[in-house]
C-alpha positions as a Markdown table, in Angstrom:
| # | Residue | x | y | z |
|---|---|---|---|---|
| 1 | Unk | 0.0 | 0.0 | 0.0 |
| 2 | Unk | 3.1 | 2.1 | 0.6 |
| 3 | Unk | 4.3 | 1.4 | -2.9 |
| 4 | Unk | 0.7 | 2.4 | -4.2 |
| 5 | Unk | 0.9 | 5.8 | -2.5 |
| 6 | Unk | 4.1 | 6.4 | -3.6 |
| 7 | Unk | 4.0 | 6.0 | -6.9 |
| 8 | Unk | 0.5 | 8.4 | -7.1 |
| 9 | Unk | 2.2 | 11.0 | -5.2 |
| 10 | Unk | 5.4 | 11.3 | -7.4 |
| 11 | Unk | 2.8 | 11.4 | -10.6 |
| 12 | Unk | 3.5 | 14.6 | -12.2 |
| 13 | Unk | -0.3 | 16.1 | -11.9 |
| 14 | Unk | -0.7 | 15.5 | -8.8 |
| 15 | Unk | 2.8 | 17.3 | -8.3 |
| 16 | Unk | 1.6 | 20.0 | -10.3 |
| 17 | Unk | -1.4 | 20.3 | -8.6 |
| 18 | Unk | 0.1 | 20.7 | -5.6 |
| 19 | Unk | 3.0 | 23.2 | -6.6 |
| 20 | Unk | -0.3 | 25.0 | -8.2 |
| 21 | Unk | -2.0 | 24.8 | -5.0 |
| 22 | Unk | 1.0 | 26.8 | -2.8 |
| 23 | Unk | 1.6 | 29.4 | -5.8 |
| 24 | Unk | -2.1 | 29.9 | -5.8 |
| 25 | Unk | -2.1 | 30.4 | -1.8 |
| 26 | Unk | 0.7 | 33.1 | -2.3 |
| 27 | Unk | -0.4 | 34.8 | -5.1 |
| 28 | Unk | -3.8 | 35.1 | -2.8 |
| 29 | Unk | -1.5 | 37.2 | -0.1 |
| 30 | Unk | -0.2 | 39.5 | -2.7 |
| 31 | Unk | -3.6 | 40.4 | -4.3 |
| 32 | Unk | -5.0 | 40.6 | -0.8 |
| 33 | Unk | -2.1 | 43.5 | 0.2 |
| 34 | Unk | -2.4 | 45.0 | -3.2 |
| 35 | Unk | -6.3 | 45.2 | -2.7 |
| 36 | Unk | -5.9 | 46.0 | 1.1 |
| 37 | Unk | -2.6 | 48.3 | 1.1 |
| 38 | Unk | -2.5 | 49.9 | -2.3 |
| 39 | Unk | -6.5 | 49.6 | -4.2 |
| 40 | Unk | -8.3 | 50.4 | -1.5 |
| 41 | Unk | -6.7 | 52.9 | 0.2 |
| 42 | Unk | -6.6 | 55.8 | -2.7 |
| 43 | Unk | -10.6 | 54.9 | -3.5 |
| 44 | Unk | -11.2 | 55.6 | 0.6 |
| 45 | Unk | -9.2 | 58.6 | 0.3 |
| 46 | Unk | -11.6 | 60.1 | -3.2 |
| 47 | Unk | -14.1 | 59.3 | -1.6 |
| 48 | Unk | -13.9 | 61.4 | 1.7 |
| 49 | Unk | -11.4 | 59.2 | 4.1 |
| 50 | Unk | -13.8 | 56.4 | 4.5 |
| 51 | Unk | -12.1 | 53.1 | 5.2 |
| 52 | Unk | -14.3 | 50.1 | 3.9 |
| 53 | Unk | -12.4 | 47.8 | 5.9 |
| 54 | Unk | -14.4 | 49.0 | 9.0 |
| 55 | Unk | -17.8 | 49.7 | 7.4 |
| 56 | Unk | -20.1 | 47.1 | 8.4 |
| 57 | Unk | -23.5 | 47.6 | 10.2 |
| 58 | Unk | -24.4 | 46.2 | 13.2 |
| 59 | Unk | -27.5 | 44.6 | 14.3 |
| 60 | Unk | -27.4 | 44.7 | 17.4 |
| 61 | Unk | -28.0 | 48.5 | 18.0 |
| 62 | Unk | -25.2 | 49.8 | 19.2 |
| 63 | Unk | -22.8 | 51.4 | 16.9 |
| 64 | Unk | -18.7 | 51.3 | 17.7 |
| 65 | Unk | -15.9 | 53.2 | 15.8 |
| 66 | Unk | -14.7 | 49.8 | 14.2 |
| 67 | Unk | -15.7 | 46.7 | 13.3 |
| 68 | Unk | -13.0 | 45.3 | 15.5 |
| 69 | Unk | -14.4 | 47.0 | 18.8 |
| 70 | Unk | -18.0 | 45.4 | 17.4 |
| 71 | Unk | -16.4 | 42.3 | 17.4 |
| 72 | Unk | -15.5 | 42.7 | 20.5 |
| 73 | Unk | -18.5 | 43.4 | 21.9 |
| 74 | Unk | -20.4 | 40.4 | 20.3 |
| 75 | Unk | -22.3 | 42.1 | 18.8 |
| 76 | Unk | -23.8 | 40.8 | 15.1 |
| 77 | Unk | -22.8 | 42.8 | 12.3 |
| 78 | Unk | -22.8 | 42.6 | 8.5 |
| 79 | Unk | -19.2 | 43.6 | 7.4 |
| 80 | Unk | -20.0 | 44.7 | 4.2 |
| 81 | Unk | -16.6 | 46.6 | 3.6 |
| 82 | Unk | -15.1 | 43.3 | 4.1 |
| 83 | Unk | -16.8 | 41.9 | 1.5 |
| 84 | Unk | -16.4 | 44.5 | -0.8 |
| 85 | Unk | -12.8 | 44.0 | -0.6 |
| 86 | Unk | -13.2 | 40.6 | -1.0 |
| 87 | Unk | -15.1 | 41.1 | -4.6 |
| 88 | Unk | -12.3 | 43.5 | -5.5 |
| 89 | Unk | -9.7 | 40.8 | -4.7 |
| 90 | Unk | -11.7 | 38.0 | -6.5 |
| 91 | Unk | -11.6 | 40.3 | -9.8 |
| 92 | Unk | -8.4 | 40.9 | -9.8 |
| 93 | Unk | -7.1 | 36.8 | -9.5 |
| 94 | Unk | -9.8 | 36.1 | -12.2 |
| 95 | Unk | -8.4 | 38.8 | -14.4 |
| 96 | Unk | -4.9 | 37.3 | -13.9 |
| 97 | Unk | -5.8 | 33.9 | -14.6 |
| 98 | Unk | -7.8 | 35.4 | -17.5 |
| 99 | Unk | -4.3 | 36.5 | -18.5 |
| 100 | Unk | -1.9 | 33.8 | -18.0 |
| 101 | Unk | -5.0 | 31.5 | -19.7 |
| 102 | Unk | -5.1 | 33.8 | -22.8 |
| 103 | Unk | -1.3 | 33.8 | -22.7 |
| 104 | Unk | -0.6 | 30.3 | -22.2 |
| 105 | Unk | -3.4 | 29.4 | -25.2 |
| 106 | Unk | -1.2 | 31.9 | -27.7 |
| 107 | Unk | 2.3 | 30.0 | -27.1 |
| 108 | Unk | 0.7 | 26.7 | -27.2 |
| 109 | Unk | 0.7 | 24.8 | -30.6 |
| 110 | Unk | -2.1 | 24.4 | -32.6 |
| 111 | Unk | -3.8 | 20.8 | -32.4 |
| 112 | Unk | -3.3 | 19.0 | -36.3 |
| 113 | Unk | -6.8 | 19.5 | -37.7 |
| 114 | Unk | -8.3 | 15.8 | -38.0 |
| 115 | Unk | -8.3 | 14.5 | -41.5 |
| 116 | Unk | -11.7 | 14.6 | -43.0 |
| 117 | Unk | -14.3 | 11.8 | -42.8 |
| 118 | Unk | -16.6 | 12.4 | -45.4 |
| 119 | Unk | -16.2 | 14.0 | -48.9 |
| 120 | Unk | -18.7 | 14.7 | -52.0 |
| 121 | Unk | -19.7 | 13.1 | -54.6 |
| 122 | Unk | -18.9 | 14.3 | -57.8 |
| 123 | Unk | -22.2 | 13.3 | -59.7 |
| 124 | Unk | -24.8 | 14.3 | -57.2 |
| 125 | Unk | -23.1 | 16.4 | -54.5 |
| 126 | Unk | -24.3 | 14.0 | -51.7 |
| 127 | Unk | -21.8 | 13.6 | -48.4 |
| 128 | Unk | -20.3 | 10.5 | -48.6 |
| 129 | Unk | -17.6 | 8.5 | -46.8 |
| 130 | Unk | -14.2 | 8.9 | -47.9 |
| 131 | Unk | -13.2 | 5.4 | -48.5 |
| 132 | Unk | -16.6 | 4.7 | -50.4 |
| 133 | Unk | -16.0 | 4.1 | -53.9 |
| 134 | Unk | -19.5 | 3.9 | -55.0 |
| 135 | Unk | -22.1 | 6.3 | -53.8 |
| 136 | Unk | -25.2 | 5.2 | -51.9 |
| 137 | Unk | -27.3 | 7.9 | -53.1 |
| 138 | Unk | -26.9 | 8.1 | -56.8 |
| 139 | Unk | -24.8 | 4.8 | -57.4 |
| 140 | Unk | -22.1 | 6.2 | -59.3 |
| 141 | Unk | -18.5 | 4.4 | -59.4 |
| 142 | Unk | -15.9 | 6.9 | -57.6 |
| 143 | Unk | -12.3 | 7.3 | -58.7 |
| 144 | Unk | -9.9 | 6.2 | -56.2 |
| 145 | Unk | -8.3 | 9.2 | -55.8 |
């Protein structure tokens, strides 16, 4: 069973996968900060010094500065700014693997196109097979060729 395990952990997707897996974690930090520490900020800022990290409103009457000291408290709260930040972050990975997708599909080769399976017939323009050397429709005698 050892042997088993082995052998499907050392297959290449599943390394792959995982390598994939810890990049993707990573890049996840970075957009996070860049959404967090360089996005966000600037849009807070035009739009009067408001810090959609803390906006969030809370259920549960009372109203603290942050949503950290609402926490705090207990009390139930929708963190909306949160979530806001979190959309922003989501559209920035899927534009990057929008990216990297449209890039990795441009240095890729071209699949062969598949040789065709049917052809016409020259007497009464019918599909046919292409080994058929005598049409069904019309019964004329094909060349070979």
């Amino acid at each position: 069973m050892w042997k088993e395990f082995k052998t499907f952990i050392m297959r290449g997707n599943v390394m792959d996968m995982a390598v994939g897996i810890i990049i993707g974690a990573a890049f996840g930090k970075i957009v996070s900060s860049l959404v967090n520490d360089i996005i966000m900020p600037p849009i807070g800022l035009a739009l009067g010094h408001v810090d959609f990290s803390n906006k969030y409103i809370s259920l549960a009457g009372a109203h603290p500065d942050t949503l950290a000291d609402a926490k705090k408290a207990g009390a139930v709260t929708i963190a909306y700014g949160s979530f806001l930040n979190t959309i922003i972050e989501f559209l920035i990975v899927a534009f990057a693997v929008f990216l990297l997708i449209k890039w990795v599909n441009r240095i890729m080769p071209k699949p062969a196109a598949a040789p065709p399976s049917t052809k016409d017939c020259a007497f009464c323009k019918t599909s046919i097979p292409v080994a058929a050397t005598r049409c069904p429709n019309c019964t004329s005698q094909l060349s070979a060729a």
